[in-house]
C-alpha positions in Angstrom: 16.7 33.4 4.1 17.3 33.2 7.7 20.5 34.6 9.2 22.3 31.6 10.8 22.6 28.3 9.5 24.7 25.1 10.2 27.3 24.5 7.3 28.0 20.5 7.5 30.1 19.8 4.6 32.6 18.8 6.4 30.7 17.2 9.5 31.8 21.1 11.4 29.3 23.1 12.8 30.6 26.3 11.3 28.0 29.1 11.3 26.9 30.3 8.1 25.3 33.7 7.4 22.2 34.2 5.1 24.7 36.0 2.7 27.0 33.0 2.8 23.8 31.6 1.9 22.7 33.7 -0.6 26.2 33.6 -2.4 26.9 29.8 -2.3 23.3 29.6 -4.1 24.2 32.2 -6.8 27.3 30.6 -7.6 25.1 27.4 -8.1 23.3 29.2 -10.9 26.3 30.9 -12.5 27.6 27.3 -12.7 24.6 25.5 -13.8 22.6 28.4 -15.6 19.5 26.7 -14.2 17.2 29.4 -12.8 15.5 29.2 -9.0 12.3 30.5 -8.3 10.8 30.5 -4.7 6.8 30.0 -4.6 4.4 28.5 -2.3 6.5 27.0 0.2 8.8 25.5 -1.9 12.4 26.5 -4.1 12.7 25.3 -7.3 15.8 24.8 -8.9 15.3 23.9 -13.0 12.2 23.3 -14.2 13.5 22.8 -17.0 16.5 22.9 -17.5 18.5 25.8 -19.2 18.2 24.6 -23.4 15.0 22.3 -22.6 12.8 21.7 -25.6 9.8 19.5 -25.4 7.7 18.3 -22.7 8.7 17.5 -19.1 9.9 14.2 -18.4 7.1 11.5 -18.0 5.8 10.2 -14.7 8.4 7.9 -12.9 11.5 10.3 -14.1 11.0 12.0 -10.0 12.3 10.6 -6.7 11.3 12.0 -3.1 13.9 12.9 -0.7 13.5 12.6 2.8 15.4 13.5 6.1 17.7 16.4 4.2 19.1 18.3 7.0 17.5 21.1 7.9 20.6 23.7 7.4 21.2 21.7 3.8 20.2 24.0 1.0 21.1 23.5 -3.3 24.6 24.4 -2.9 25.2 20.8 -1.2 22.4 18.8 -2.5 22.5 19.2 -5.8 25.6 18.5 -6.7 24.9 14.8 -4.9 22.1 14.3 -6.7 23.9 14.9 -10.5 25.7 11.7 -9.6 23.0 10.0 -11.2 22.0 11.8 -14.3 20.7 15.1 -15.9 18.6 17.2 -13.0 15.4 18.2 -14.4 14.2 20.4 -11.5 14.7 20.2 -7.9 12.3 21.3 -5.7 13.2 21.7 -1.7 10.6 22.3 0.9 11.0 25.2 2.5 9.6 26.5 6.3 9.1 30.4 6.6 12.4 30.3 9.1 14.4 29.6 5.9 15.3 26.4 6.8 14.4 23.7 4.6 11.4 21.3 5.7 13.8 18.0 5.8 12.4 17.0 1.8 12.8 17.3 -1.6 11.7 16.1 -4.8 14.2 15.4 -7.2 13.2 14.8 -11.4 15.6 13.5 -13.3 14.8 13.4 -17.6 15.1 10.0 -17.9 13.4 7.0 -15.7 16.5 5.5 -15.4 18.1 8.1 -14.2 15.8 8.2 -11.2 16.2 4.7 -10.5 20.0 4.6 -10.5 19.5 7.8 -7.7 17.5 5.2 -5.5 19.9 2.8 -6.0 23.2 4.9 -5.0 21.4 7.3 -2.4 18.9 5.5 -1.0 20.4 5.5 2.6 23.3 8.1 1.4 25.2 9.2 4.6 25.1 13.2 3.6 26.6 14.0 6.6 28.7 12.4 9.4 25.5 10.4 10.9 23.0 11.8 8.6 21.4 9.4 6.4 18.3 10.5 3.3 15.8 8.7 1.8 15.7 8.0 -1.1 12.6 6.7 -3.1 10.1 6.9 -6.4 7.9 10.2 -6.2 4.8 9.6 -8.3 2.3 12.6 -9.0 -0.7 11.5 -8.0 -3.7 12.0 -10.4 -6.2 10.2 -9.6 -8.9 10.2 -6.7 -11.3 7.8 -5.0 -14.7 8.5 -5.2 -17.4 6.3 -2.9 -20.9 6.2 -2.2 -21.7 6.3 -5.4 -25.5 4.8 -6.4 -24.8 1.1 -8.0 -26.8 1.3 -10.6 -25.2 4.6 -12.5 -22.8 3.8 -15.6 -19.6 4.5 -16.4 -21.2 7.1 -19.0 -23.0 8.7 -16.2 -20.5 9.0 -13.9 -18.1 10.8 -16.2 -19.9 13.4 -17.6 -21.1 13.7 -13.7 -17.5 14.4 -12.7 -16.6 16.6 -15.9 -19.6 19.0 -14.9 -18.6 19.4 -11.3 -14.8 19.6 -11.4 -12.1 20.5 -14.3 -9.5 18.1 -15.9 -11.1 15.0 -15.9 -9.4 12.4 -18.1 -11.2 9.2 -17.8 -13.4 7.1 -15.1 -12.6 3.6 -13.8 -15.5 1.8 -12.8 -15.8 -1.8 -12.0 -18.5 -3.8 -12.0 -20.2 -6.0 -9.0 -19.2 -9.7 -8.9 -22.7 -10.4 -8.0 -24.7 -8.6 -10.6 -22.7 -7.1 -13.5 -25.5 -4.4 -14.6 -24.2 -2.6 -11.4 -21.1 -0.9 -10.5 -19.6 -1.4 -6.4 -20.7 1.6 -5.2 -17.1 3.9 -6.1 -14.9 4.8 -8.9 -11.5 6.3 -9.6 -11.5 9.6 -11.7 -8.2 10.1 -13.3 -7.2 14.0 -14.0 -4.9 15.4 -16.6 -3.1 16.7 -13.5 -1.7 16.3 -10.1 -2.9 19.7 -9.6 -6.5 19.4 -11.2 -6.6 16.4 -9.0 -6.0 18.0 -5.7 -8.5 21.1 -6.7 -11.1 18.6 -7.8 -10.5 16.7 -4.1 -10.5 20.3 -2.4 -14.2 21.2 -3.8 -15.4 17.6 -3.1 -13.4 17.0 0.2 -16.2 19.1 2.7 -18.7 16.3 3.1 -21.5 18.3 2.2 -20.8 17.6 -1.6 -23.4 15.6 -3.3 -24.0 13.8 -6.6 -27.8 12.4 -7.5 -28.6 13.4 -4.0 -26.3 11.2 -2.6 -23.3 12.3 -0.1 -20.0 11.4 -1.6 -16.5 10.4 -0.3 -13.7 11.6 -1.8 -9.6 11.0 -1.2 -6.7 10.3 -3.4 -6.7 6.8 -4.6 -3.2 4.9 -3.1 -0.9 4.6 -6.7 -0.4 1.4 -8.3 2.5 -0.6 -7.9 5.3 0.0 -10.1 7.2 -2.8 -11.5 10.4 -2.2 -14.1 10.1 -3.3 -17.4 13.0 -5.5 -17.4 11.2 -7.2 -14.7 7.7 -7.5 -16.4 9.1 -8.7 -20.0 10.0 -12.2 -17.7 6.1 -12.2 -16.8 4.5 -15.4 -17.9 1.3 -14.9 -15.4 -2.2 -13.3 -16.5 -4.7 -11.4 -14.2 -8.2 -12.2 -15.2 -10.8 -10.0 -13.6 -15.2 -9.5 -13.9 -15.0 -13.4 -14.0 -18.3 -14.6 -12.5 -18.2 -16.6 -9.0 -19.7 -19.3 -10.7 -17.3 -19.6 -13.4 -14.8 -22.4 -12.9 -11.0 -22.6 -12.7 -11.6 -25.8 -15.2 -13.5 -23.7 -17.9 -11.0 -20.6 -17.5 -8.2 -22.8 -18.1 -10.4 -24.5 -21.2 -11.2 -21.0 -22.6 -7.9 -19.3 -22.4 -6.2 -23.3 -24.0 -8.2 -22.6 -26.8 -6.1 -20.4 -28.8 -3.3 -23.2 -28.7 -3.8 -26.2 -26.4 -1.8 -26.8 -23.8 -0.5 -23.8 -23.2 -1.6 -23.1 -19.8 0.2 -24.8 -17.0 -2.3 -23.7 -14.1 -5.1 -21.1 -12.7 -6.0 -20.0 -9.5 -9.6 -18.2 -9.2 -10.1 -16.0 -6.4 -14.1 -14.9 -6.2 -14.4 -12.7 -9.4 -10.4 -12.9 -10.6 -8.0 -15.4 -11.5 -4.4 -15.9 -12.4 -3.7 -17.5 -15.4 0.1 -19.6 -15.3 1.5 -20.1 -18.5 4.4 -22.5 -19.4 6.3 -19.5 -21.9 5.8 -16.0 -21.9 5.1 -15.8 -25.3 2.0 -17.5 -25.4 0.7 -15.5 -22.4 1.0 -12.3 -24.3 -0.8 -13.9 -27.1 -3.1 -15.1 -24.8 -3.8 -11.6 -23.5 -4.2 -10.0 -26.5 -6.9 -12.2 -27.6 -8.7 -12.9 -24.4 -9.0 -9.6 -23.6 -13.0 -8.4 -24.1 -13.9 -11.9 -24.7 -16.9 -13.4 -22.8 -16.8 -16.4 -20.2 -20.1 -17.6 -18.9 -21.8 -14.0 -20.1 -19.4 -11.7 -18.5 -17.0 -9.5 -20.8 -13.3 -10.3 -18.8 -10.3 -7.9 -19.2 -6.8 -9.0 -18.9 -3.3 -8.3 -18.4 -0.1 -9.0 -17.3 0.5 -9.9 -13.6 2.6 -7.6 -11.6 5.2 -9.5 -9.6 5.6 -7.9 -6.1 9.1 -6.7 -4.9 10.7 -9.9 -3.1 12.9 -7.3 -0.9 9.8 -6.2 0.7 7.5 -9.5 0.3 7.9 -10.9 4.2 7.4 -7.0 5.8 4.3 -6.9 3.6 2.8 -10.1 4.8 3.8 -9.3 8.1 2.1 -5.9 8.0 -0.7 -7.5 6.1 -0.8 -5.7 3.4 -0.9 -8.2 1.0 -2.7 -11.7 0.9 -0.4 -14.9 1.4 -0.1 -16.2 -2.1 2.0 -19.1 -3.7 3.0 -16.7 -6.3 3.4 -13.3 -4.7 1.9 -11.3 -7.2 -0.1 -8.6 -7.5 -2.3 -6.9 -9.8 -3.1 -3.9 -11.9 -6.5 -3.4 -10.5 -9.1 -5.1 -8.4 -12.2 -4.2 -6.2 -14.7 -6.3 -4.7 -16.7 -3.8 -1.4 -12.9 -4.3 0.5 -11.4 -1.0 1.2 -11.6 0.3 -2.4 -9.4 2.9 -2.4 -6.1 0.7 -3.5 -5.5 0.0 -7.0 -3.8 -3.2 -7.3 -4.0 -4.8 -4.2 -5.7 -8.2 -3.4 -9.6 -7.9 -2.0 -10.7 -8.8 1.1 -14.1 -10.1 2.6 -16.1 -6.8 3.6 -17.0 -6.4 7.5 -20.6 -7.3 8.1 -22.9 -5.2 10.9 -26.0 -7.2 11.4 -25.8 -9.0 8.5 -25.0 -6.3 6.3 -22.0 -4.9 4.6 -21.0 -1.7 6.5 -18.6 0.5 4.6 -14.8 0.5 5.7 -14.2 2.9 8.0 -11.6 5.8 6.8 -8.0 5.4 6.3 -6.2 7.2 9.2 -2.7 9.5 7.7 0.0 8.0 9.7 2.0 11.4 9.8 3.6 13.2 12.7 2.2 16.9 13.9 3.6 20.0 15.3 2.9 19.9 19.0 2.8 23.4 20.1 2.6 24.9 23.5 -0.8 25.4 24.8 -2.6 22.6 22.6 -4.9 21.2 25.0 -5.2 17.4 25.6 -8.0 15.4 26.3 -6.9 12.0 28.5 -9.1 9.1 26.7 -9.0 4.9 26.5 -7.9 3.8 23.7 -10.7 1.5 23.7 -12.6 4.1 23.0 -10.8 4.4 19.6 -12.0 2.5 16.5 -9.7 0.0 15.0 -8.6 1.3 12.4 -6.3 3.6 14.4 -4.0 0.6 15.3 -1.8 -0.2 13.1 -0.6 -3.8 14.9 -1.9 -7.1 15.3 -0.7 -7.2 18.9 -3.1 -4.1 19.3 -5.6 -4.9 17.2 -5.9 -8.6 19.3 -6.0 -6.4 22.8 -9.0 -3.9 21.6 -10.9 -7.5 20.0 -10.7 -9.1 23.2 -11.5 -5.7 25.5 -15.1 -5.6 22.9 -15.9 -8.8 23.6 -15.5 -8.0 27.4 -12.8 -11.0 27.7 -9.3 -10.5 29.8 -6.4 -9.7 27.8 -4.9 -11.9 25.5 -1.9 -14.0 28.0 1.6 -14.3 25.7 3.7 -17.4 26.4 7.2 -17.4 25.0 9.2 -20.2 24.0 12.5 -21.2 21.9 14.5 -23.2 20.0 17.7 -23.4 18.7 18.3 -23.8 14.6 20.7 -26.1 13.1 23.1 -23.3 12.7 22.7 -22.3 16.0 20.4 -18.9 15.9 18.1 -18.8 18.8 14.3 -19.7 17.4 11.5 -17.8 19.0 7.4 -18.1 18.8 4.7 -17.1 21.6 1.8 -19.2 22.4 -1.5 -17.2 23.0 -3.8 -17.8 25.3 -7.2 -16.0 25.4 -8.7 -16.9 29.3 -12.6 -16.6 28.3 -12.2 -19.3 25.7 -9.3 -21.2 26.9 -11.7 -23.7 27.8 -13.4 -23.8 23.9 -12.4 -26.1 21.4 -9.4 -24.3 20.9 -7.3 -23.8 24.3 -4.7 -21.5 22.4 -3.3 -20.2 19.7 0.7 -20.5 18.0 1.9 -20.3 14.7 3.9 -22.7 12.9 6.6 -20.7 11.9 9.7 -19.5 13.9 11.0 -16.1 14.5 14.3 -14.6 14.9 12.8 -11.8 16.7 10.7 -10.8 19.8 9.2 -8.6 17.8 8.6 -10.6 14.7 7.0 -13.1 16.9 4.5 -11.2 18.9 2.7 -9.8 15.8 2.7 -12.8 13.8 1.3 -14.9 17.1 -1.0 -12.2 17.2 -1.9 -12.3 13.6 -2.6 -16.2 13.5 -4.8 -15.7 16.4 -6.7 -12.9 14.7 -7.1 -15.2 11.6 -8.6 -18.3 13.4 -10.7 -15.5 15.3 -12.9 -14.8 12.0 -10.6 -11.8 11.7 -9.1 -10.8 8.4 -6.6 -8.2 7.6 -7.5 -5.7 5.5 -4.9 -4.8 2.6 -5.1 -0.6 2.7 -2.0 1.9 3.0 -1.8 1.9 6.9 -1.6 -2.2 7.3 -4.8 -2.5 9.7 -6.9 -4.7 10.4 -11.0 -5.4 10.1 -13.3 -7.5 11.8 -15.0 -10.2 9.0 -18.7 -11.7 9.5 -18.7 -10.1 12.6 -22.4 -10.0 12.9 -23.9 -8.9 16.2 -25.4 -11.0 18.5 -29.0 -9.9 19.7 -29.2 -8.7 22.9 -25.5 -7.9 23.1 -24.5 -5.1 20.9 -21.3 -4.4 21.8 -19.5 -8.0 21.6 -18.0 -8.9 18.5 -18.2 -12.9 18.6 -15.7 -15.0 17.2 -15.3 -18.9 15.5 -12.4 -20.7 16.2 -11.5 -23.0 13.4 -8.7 -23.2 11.2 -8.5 -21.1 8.6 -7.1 -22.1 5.2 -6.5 -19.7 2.2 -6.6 -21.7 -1.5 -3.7 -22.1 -3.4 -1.3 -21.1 -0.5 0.8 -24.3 0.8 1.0 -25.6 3.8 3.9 -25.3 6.1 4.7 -28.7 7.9 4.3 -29.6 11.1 7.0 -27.9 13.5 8.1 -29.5 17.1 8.5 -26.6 19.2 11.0 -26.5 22.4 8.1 -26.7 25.1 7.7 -31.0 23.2 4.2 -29.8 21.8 3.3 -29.8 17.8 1.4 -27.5 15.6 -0.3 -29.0 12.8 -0.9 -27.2 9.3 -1.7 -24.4 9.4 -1.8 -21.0 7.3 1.4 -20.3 5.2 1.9 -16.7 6.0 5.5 -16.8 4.8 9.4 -18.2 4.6 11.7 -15.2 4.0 13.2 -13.0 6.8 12.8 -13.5 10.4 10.8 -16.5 9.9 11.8 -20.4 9.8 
């Protein structure tokens, strides 16, 4: 332990000595009787518990605890954290210094447990100022694995993946919308462990790793979406998935009214999936159970239960783009269609195109922060000369389309309105000089903002829409060029239609009179919570 620390119990900066240290622990364990081992960077408190029998608790029992500070050890944290249940084990970061790393994972024996400490400490003022947060932690156990050749079967694939790495559970492949005799080029291998998991990426991570003479890429799959169970028993919404594209919302609707008549109120077919509205619940988990496997138009469909998406967080997610406008904000268990595969449960996207063909989507860049030491040497760059999927904004992502196509930057005109209720209404108007003259002379959304912010990116989102672009739904909230196929002769312009672009099933937001006397028409329903109006 180091020598000095910070004690802040009381919001004093009284010094504390490793002994203190040292004794305030100890007295911890006398209390508790846990035990606390320190290994490989981290402290762990528990694990299990002093008279534990049985098996850990199952996944979604742990929560991850961020922004501790750094001079907070067990002696003050734990005690917090028993507020909401039975401690497990509690595992705190740890830097060389002795000081803690600022994060800890907390596993509680029961899920709810672990969901009453989100809802009490999310945001818990620790000390005077000092804020943690407070979220699910879910051991990660599966990995993304691309570049895989189409025409290998699930069969293949596994007993490819059990030969070359250890711990390997199952293999989730999918099949292509176009021609269901092949897979879409990846597949998620799923690993008795989180450990197994991150060995197996480790020996598979270099690059130079290859299966049937093909160069793989490997990284940790993004975790599905959990959902309570209170929340799902009120689901009355399939998810249909390896429909064919020619299959019909009319026969999906016909097929799945077969097993008693009328009890579908709607469905809404996207490409190679659907959603399947029922009127009760009941009959969509009948439904479910004995659609499941069946065949519609010579394609073998699996089904289950729609996940609804947390409303809390619906309008930053649209905003952000990770998730496609919907009328019914849902999401679901799995789906893959050559958008950037390595999300379980998050609605597809169309694929960029590179002279007519689909190019791969480039890789996810970790938005974390890095030590900046002394000495590191810089190298001044553009950041045109970065590729897009370092920007993590519309507004940027607008600026590095229009400095491709050799156009002047995008020109931001803002105007306001007041509401009824007398908040202050703001949206920009974009104007893009080397097409102003087109047959579009600019762009502005239809909805309203109550912030500056809030209305740059979505003004710079709606212009990126009716520019062919389309956001791509991955982890970091980018952006991808779609049908961007090269013109001859000019290889590094990425051209563009202007046109209105319309996604099915989504309503359309009426037209608004804006403070500057001019009118937008319909246009694409992004979304009506939050900042917008």
């Amino acid at each position: 332990m180091n020598e000095e620390n910070i004690d802040g119990t009381n919001g004093c900066s009284k010094v504390r000595t490793g002994t203190q240290n040292e004794a305030a622990l100890l007295a911890l364990m006398e209390k508790t009787g846990y035990n606390m081992v320190q290994e490989n960077g981290q402290r762990k408190f528990g694990g299990p518990p002093p008279g534990w029998e049985g098996p850990p608790p199952p996944r979604g029992c742990e929560v991850f605890v961020g922004k501790i500070p750094r001079d907070m050890y067990e002696d003050e944290l734990v005690p917090v954290f028993e507020r909401a249940g039975k401690i497990y084990e509690f595992r705190l970061m740890m830097e060389f210094s002795g000081e803690n790393r600022g994060y800890a994972f907390v596993m509680y024996t029961t899920k709810e447990e672990a969901q009453l400490a989100i809802r009490i400490l999310n945001n818990y003022e620790i000390r005077p100022g000092k804020f943690i947060g407070v979220c699910v932690s879910l051991d990660n156990c599966r990995l993304f694995i691309g570049a895989i050749p189409k025409e290998k079967k699930k069969e293949e694939i596994l007993d490819e993946m059990k030969k070359v790495t250890e711990g390997v559970v199952d293999v989730i492949v999918y099949p292509s919308a176009t021609d269901k005799s092949k897979n879409r080029g990846f597949a998620f291998v799923e690993y008795e462990s989180h450990r197994a998991a991150a060995m197996a990426r480790r020996k598979l991570i270099p690059g130079t790793f290859q299966l049937w003479g093909h160069t793989i890429q490997v990284d940790w799959a993004d975790p599905e979406k959990e959902v309570d169970e209170e929340t799902m028993q009120r689901v009355k919404v399939l998810y249909v998935r390896n429909l064919m594209i020619s299959t019909t919302e009319e026969t999906i609707k016909a097929e799945f009214n077969k097993f008693k008549p009328g009890a579908v109120e709607r469905v809404k077919k996207l490409r190679d999936y659907a959603f399947v509205h029922f009127f009760n619940r009941e009959d969509a988990v009948a439904a479910m159970s004995v659609m499941n496997g069946k065949c519609i138009d010579g394609a073998s469909i699996e089904v289950t239960l729609a996940k609804p998406v947390n409303k809390e967080n619906t309008w930053r997610q649209h905003l952000n783009g990770q998730i496609s406008p919907n009328s019914e904000n849902l999401i679901v268990f799995a789906n893959k269609e050559e958008s950037h595969p390595k999300t379980l449960g998050k609605l597809p996207t169309l694929p960029a195109r590179l002279n007519g063909q689909h190019s791969p989507s480039p890789p996810e860049i970790e938005r974390c922060t890095y030590p900046f030491f002394p000495g590191t040497k810089l190298t001044p760059i553009s950041m045109y000369s970065l590729k897009s999927n370092h920007f993590n904004s519309a507004v940027m992502h607008l600026d590095y389309y229009c400095n491709k196509n050799n156009w002047a930057p995008p020109e931001y005109y803002l105007y306001s309105t007041t509401s009824q209720d007398g908040k202050v209404l703001l949206v920009y108007k974009i104007v893009i000089p080397a097409i102003a003259n087109g047959s579009q002379s600019y762009f502005m959304p239809d909805k309203l903002c109550t912030t500056l912010e809030d209305a740059k990116e979505l003004a710079a989102q709606f212009t990126l829409l009716h520019l062919d672009y389309s956001f791509r739904r991955s982890s970091i909230n980018s952006l991808s060029p779609v049908s961007a196929t090269l013109s001859s002769g000019t290889p590094s312009v990425l051209p563009y239609t202007s046109r209105p672009h319309s996604c099915p099933g989504c309503p359309l937001s009426p037209t608004v009179s804006l403070a500057s006397g001019s009118h937008v028409g319909q246009r694409l329903y992004i979304s009506n919570q939050a900042s917008f109006f």
